[in-house]
C-alpha positions, 0 to 999 in steps of 0.5 A, a space after each residue: 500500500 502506498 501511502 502519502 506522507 502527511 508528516 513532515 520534519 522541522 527542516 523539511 517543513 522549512 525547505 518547502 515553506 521556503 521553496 512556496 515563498 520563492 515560486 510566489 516571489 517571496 524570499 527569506 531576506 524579503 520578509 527580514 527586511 520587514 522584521 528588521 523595519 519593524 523591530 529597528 524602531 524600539 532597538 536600532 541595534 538589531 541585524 537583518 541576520 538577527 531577523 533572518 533567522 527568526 524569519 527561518 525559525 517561524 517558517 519551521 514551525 508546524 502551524 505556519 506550515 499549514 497556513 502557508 500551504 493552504 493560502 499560497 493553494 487558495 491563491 494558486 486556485 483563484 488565479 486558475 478561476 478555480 472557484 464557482 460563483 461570487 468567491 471566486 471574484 471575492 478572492 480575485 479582488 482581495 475585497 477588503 470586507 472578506 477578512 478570512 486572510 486576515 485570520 490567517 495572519 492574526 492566528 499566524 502572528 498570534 503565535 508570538 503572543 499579543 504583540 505579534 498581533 499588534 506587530 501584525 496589524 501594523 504591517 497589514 495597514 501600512 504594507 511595507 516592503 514586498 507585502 506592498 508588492 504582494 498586494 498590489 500585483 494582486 490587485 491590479 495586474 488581473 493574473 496575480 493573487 496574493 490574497 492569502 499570501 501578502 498577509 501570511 508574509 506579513 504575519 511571519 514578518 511580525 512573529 520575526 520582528 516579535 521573536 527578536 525582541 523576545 530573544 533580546 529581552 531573554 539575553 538581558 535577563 540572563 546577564 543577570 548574575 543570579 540566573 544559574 540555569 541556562 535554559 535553551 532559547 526558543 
């Protein structure tokens, strides 16, 4: 019996989220750059390098997997016309009433807590970077559909620019010299 795979590892995760991003024309450094504009604000200190790798370390992570797969799939298939009746024109225009791509990046940068949300939020009204790109290809070349895909960039970019700052006050703590355990950072 041939079955199909249906679980996949940490780096085989990343690989493929990172190998869907490319193919819609998003790269890890695009996204970065977001986390970098986002966090240099409170910490002008920060490196795109430190915000490139929490940009990988979300795009490993099981949660961001599936959506990620799911919205680059929906926009994939609106672009086809693969939708029947008023959906399909709904995702093609990205109408700004739909909201459900929005979800998608609320649970998304949710998964940094409260700030990754307000983060998010942020980046969904001002669209900085390649998330402008995104959605402005969707809205007005007439083959494009970004729908789904410039908020789950900007979500990831918003969980990144979190992480970093989570990483940073985790550093500060630990030069506290009371602090004998040395867990792990996340």
């Amino acid at each position: 019996m041939n079955r199909q795979k249906n679980l996949y590892s940490r780096d085989e995760m990343f690989r493929i989220n990172v190998a869907k991003l490319e193919e819609r024309g998003v790269t890890v450094d695009d996204i970065a750059a977001i986390a970098l504009r986002q966090q240099s604000r409170w910490n002008p200190a920060i490196s795109l390098q430190e915000c490139r790798e929490s940009v990988e370390k979300i795009l490993s992570l099981r949660d961001v997997f599936h959506l990620l797969l799911l919205g680059a799939e929906i926009d994939r298939l609106t672009e086809e016309k693969a939708f029947h009746g008023p959906i399909q024109e709904i995702l093609a225009s990205d109408l700004g009433l739909f909201g459900i791509d929005e979800l998608f990046g609320l649970e998304l940068a949710g998964l940094y807590g409260t700030i990754g949300k307000t983060n998010f939020g942020d980046i969904d009204v001002n669209k900085p970077g390649i998330v402008a790109v995104l959605n402005d290809l969707g809205k007005h070349d007439g083959k494009s559909c970004h729908t789904f895909l410039d908020d789950i960039v900007g979500a990831i970019a918003a969980a990144a620019s979190t992480r970093v700052a989570q990483v940073e006050n985790e550093i500060e703590a630990r030069r506290d010299p009371t602090i004998v355990d040395q867990p792990k950072l996340f």
